[in-house]
C-alpha positions in Angstrom: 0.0 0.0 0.0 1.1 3.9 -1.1 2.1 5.7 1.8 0.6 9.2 1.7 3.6 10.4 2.8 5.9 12.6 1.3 9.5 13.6 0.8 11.4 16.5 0.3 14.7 16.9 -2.0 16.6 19.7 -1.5 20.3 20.6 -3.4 22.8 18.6 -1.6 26.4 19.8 -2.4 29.5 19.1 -1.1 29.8 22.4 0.7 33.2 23.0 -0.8 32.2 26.7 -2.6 31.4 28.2 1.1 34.4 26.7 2.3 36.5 27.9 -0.3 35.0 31.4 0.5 35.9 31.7 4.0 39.7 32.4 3.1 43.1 30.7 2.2 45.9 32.5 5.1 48.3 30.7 3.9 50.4 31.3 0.2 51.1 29.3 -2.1 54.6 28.0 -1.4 57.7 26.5 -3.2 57.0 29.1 -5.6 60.8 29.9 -7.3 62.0 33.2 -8.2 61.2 34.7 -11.7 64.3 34.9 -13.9 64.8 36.8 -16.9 66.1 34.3 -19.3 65.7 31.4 -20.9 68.0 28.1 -20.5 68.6 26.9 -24.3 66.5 23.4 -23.8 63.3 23.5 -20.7 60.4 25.6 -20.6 59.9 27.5 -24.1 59.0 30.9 -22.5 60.2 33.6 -20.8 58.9 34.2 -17.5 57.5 37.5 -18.1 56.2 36.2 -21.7 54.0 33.6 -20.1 53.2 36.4 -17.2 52.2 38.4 -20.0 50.2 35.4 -21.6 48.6 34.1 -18.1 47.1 37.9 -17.4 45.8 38.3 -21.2 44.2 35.1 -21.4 42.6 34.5 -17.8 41.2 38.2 -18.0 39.9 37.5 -21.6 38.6 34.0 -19.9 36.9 35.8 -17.5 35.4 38.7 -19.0 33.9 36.5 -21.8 29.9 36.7 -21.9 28.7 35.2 -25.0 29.4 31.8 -26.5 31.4 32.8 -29.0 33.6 34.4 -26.9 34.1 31.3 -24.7 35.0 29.5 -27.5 37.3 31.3 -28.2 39.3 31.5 -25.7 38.2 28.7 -23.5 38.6 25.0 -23.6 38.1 21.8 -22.1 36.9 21.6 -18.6 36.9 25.2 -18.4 35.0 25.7 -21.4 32.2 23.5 -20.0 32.1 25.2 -16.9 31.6 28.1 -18.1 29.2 26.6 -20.4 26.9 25.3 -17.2 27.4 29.0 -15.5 26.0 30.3 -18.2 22.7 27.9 -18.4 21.9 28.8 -14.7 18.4 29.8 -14.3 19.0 33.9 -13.9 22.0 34.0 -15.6 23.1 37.2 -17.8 25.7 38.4 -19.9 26.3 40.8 -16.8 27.1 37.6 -14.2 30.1 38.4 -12.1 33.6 37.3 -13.4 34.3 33.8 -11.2 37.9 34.8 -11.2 39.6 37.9 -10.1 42.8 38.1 -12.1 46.1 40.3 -10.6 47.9 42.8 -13.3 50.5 39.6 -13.2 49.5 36.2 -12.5 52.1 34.0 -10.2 53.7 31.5 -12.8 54.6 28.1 -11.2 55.3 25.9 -13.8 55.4 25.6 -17.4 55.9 22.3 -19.9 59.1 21.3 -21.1 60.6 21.4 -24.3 59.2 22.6 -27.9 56.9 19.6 -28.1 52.4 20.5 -28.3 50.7 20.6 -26.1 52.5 23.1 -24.3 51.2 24.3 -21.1 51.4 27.6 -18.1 50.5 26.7 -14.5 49.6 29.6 -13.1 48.5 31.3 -9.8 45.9 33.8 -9.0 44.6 35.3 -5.7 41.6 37.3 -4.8 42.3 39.8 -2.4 38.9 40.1 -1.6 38.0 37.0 -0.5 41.8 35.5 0.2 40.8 32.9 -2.5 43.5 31.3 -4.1 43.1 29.6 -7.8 45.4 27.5 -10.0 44.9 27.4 -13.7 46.1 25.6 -16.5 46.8 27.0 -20.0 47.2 25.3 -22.9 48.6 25.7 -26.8 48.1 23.0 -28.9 50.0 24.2 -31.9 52.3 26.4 -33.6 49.7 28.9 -34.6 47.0 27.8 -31.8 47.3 31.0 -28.8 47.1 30.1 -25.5 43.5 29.3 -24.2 42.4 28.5 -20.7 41.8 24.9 -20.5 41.1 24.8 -16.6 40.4 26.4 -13.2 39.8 25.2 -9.6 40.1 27.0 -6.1 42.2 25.6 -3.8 40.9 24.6 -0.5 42.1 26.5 3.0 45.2 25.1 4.3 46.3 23.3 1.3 49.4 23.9 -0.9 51.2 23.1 -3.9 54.9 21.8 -4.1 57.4 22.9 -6.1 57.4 22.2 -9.6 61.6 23.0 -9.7 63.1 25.9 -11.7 60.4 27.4 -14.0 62.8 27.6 -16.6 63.5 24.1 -16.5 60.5 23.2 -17.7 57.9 20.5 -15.9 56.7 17.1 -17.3 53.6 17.9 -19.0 50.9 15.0 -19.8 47.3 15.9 -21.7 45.1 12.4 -21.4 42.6 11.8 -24.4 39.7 9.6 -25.0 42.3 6.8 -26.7 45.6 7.3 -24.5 45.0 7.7 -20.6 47.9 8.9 -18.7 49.3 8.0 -15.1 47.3 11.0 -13.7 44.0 9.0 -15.5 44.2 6.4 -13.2 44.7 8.8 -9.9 41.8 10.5 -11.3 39.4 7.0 -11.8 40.7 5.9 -8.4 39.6 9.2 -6.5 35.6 9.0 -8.2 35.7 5.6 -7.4 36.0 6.2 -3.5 33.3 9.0 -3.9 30.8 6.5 -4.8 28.0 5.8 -2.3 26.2 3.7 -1.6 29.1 1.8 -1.8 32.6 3.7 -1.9 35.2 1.6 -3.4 38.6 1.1 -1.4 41.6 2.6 -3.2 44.9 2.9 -1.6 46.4 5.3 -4.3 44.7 8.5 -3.3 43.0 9.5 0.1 39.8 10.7 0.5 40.3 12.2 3.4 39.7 16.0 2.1 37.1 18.5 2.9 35.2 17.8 -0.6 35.3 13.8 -0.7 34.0 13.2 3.1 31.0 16.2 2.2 29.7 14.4 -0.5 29.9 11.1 1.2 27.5 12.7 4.1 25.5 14.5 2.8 24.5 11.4 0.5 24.3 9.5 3.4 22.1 12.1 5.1 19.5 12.3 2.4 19.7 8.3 2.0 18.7 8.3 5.6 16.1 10.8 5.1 14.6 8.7 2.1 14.3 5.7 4.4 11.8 2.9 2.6 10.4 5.0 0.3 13.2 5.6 -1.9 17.0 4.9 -2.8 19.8 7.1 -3.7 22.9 6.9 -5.3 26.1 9.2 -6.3 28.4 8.5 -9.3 31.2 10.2 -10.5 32.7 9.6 -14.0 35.8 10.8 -15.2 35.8 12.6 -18.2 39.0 11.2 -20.1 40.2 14.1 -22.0 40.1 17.0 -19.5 43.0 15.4 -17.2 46.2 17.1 -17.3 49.2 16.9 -14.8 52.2 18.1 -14.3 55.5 16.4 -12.9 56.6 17.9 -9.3 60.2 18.3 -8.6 60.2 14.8 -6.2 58.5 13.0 -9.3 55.5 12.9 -7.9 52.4 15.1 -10.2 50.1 18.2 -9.7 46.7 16.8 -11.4 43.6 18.4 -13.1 41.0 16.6 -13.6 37.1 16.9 -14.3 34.2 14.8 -13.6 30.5 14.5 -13.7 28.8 13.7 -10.5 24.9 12.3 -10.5 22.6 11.7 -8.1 20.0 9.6 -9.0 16.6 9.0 -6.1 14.3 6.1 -7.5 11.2 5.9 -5.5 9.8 2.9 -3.9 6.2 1.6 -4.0 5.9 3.0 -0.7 6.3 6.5 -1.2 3.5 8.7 -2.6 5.6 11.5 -4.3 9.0 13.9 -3.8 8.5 17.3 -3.3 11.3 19.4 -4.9 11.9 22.4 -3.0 15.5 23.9 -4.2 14.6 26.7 -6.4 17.2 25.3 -8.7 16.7 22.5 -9.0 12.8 23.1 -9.9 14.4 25.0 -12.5 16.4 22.7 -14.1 14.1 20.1 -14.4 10.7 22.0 -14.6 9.3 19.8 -12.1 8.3 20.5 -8.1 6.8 17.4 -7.3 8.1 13.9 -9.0 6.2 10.6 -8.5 8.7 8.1 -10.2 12.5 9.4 -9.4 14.8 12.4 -9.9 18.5 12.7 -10.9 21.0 15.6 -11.3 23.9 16.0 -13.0 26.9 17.9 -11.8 30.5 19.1 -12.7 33.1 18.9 -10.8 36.8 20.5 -11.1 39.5 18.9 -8.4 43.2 19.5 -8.4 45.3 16.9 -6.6 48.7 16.2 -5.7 50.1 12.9 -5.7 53.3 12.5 -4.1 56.3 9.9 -5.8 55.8 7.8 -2.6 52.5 8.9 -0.9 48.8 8.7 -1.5 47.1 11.5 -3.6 45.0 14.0 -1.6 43.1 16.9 -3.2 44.0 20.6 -2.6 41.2 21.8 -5.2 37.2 21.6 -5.8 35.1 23.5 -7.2 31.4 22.0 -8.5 28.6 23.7 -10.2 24.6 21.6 -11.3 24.6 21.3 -14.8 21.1 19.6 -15.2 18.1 18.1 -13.5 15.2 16.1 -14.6 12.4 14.2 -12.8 9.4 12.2 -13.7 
């Protein structure tokens, strides 16, 4: 028999945007001191070149209000990011900027050699909110300019290591659909433990961090609150081509990585309907009450660091609801 009884949904996040809001004291450190020249083989740039690059692009990046103008400079996870921001119920062309960019971005890193893809790991802090951001850069070609290929805030209290000599150049890897990486695997290993119901044991990366041990709750939380009359489950798949990492002086890596998180609630012949009450949410999916199940789709950016001879942990998050539907 139907219980009359009925459920609420509300947007469960992982809590990581107001976290990220309260404020980063600390700097980033390792960073290495900005010479003027260039070694003969290592990073292809000057310094103040890929300064010069960093500020143009991420300020082009983040003034960018139309879809053609996020094409044009934006790619990747960034690109589909920005993409979802911009298909938020209420969104304009007059949205805020997400990221506040200095006259000169810090430049940690930068890839190797004259081989494409090459790549600029930069650095950029609000001094508003004491919100630190790492971004990734990317040219794929001779005559391809720079775009910006990826973004995450960095959680308080976390840091990145050093990358060595900027002009030496750092290890840069670009996965694809056809050729995963060694970062790939961190990556599949760290949505694999973010799983629930049933969250699989990985001994490669910890999950441990701010962002993993959210998610895990609050699905729990809402699992709980479902009871009989409905399930709930979270998956996270990795999407292949927007992992990128760079090698850290030890030989361990700096990763980027994107995936898409959904939550799915089927309903159980015991319950009588779900009452969607996030503003969002109804939205998205045009629906305020759902008789059958709901799901919603989210992206998620996450930076992690994966020491030669330690676990991975994350020192990066950022997630925003791409889509919702209900029935």
């Amino acid at each position: 028999m139907t219980r009359a009884r009925r459920i609420a949904l509300v947007l469960a996040t992982s809590g990581v945007l107001a976290l990220t809001g309260c404020g980063i004291e600390e700097r980033i450190v390792h960073l290495q001191p900005a010479p003027t020249e260039n070694a003969e083989v290592g990073a292809p740039l000057r310094v103040e070149a890929a300064e010069r690059i960093a500020a143009r692009v991420l300020t082009q990046s983040a003034e960018a209000t139309t879809s053609e103008q996020r094409d044009a400079i934006q790619a990747g996870p960034a690109l589909r990011l920005a993409r979802a921001k911009a298909a938020e119920p209420g969104a304009t062309e007059s949205t805020a900027a997400p990221v506040v960019v200095p006259a000169t971005p810090t430049i940690l890193a930068m890839s190797e050699a004259q081989d494409w893809p090459r790549a600029i790991l930069a650095a950029t802090l609000d001094e508003t909110t004491q919100v630190q951001s790492l971004h990734v850069l990317v040219s794929t070609g001779p005559t391809e300019q720079y775009v910006h290929f990826a973004t995450a805030p960095m959680l308080a209290g976390t840091s990145i290591p050093s990358l060595g000599e900027i002009t030496d150049g750092a290890t840069f890897e670009s996965a694809t659909d056809e050729e995963p990486t060694d970062a790939s695997a961190i990556m599949e290993d760290y949505a694999a433990g973010l799983a629930y119901p049933e969250p699989a044991e990985v001994t490669t990366v910890s999950h441990d961090d701010i962002f993993a041990t959210s998610l895990l709750q609050n699905a729990k939380e809402q699992d709980d609150q479902l009871g009989d009359l409905g399930d709930l489950s979270q998956t996270h798949g990795v999407i292949d081509n927007a992992t990128v990492s760079f090698r850290t002086a030890d030989g361990g890596l700096v990763v980027f990585g994107q995936m898409m998180r959904t939550d799915s609630i089927t309903l159980t012949d015991e319950a009588k309907e779900l009452q969607v009450e996030d503003d969002r949410l109804q939205d998205l999916s045009g629906e305020d009450v759902v008789t059958d199940g709901f799901s919603a789709e989210y992206l998620e950016n996450v930076v992690l660091v994966v020491p030669a001879d330690a676990p991975g942990e994350l020192i990066g998050a950022e997630e925003i609801l791409r889509r919702a539907e209900g029935a």
